[in-house]
C-alpha positions in Angstrom: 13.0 13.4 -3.3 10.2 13.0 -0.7 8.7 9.7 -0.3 5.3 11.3 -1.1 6.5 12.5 -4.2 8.6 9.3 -4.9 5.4 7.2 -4.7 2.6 10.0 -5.9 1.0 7.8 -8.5 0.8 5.0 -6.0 -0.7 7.0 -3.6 -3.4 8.4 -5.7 -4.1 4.5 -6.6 -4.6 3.9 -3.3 -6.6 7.1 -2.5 -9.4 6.5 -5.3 -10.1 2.8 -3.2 -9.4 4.2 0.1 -12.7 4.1 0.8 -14.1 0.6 -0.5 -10.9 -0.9 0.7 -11.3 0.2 4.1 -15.1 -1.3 4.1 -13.7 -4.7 2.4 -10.3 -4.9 3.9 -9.9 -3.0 7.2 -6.4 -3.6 8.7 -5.0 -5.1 5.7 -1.9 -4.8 3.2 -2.1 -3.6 -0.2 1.0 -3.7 -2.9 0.6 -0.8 -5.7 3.3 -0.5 -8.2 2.7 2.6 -10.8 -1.3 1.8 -11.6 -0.9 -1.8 -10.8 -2.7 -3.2 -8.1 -1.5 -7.1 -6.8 -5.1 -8.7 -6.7 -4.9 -10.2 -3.3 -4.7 -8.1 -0.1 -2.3 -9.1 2.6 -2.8 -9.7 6.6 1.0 -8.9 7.4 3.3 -6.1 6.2 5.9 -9.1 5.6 3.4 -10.9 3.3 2.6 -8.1 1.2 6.3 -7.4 1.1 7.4 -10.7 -0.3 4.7 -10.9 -3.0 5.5 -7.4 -3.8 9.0 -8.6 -4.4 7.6 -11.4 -6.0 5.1 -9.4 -8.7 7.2 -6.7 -9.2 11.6 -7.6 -8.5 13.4 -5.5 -6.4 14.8 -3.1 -9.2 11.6 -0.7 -8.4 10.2 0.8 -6.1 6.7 -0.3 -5.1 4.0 0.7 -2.4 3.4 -1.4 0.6 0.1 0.5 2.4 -2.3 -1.0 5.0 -5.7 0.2 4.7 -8.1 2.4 6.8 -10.2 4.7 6.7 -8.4 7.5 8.5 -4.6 7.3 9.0 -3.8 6.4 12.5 -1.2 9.0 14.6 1.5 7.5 16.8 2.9 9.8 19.4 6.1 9.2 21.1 7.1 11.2 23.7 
């Protein structure tokens, strides 16, 4: 299963705030499980990781996203 699939519901939490997230919380961490959103957003990838762990265990998956407006693209060459 693709990741995309694996977290669809997530992603579609994230993608109704997308846009007041990335006016509020440029650059930062959000931690989505299901429809479940962690009600604190997260300057490092490692802190929204741990309270992930913390809100949710580690016997489900959960999302881990940073927020911005537009996906950024990294090209390696």
């Amino acid at each position: 299963m693709a990741t995309a699939e694996l977290f669809s519901r997530e992603l579609t939490v994230f993608e109704k705030h997308r846009k007041n997230w990335s006016r509020s919380h440029p650059g930062e961490y959000v931690v989505i499980q299901d429809d479940v959103i962690v009600e604190e957003f997260f300057s490092t990838y490692g802190e929204a990781l741990k309270a992930g762990l913390k809100n949710f265990g580690a016997r489900r998956g959960f999302l881990v996203k940073q927020i911005w407006v537009t996906e950024p693209v990294y090209s390696i060459s």
